[in-house]
N, C-alpha and C positions, 0 to 999 in steps of 0.2 A: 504494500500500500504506500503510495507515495504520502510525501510527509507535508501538511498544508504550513503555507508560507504565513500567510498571510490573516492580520485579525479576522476573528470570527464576533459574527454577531452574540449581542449578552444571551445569556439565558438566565431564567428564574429558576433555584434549585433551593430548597429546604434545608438547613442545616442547625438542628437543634431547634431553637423556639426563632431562630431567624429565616428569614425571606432574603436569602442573598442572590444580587444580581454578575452573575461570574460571565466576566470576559477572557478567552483567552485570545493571550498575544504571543509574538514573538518576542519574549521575552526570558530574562534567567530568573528570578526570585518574583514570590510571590508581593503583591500590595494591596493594601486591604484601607478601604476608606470609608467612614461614618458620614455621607452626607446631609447636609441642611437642603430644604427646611425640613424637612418630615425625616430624616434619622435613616433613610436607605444604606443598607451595604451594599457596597459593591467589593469586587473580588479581581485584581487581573490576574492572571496565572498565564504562567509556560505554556506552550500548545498542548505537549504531550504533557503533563505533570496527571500524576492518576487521582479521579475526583476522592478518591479517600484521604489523600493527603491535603487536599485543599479542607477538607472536613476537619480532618485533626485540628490546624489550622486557625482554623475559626473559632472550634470547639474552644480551643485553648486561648484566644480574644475575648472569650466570651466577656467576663467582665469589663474590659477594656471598651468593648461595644456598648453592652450597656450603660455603660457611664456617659460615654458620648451622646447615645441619643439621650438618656438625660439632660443633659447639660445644652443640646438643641431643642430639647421640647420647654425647657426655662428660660432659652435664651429671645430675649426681643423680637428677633425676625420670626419667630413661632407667633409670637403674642400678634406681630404686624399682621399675619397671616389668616391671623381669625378677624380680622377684626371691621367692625359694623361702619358703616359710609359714616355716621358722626363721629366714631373714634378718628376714622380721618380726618374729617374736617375740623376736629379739636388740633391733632396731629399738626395739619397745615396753620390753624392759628397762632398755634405757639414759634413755630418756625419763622410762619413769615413776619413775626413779631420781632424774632433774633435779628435775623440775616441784616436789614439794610444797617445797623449799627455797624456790626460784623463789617459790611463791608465799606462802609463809612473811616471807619477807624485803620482799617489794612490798606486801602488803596493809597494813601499819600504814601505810606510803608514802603509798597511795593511801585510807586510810582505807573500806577495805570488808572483805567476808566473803567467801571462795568458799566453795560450796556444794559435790557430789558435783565428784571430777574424773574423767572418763574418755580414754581411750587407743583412736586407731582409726587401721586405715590406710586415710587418706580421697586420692581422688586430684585433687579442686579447691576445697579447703578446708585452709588451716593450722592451723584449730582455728574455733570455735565457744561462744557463752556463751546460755544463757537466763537473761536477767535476773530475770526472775518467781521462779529456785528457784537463780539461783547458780549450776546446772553450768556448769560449762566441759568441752570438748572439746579435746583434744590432739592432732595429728596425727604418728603415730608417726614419719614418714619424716623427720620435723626432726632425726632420731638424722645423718643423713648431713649435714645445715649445719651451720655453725660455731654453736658456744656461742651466742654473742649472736644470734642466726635464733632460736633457744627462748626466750631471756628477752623480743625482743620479741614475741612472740607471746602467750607468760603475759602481759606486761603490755597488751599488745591486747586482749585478751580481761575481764582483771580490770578494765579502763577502761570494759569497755561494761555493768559492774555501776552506772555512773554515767552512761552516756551511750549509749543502743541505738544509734543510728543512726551514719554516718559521717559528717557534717558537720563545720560551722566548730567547734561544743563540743569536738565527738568530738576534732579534731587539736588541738587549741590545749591541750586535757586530754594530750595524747599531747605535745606539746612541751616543754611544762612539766615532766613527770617524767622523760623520755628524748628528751636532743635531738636524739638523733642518730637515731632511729626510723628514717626516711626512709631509711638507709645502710643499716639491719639489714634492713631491706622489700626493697631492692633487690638483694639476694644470696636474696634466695629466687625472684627474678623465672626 
């Protein structure tokens, strides 16, 4: 039997009280991933690797998995998920409340202009700039992270009125004004 090169589609396989979605690739060692919002596993595996060992595997994550989907079924983007048109529109009040101080106070900072600002509830985007006209985009659900989660975001987004892309400029522009960016990025993970 010749030997398939190439990824194969996921499939859904039971393994203990999980629902794992196992891709094989071409690859050498297993990787195993908890993801948001709803706490899915997934599984890549070796082409050949035999499905008992991917089982052991998991078996042996187990706790590791279940803590993960906890810690996504407590985390904000769970809460954002459920949540009723007025929690949004509370959502977007308090934001759009923040934002123009926010960018009131940063823009002499960074020596630019924003242009229109608008307010969305976006579900894989913290916000968004088009540098040609200035908007920025806001993303309402920041109303649920802490303070400093909104100002780096305003300042993310005012940064790319200097620098589109995410490269060495883009961070090294981001370190110099807010050193701690990196901290405030990583409570919105």
């Amino acid at each position: 039997m010749a030997r398939p090169r190439a990824k194969q589609p996921a499939e859904l396989v039971f393994i203990g009280e999980f629902e794992v979605w196992l891709t094989r690739k071409p690859i050498k060692n297993l990787h195993l991933r908890v993801k948001p919002p709803d706490g899915r596993v997934e599984v890549s595996a070796p082409l050949r690797m035999p499905l008992r060992m991917i089982e052991g595997f998991v078996r042996e994550k187990r706790d590791w998995i279940a803590a993960q989907q906890r810690a996504i079924a407590a985390s904000p983007r769970a809460e954002a998920a459920q949540a009723s048109p007025e929690e949004v529109a509370q959502w977007k009040a308090v934001v759009a409340a923040c934002v123009p101080p926010l960018i009131q106070a940063w823009e002499p900072v960074l020596g630019v202009k924003a242009g229109k600002i608008a307010y969305r509830n976006m579900t894989s985007r913290w916000g968004s700039c088009q540098p040609s006209t200035g908007r920025i985009c806001i993303n309402v659900r920041l109303a649920l992270y802490p303070p400093e989660c909104l100002e780096y975001v305003v300042v993310h987004e005012l940064c790319h009125l200097l620098e589109r892309g995410h490269g060495p400029r883009f961070h090294a522009l981001m370190d110099s004004v807010m050193p701690d960016w990196k901290a405030r990025r990583a409570k919105l993970r």
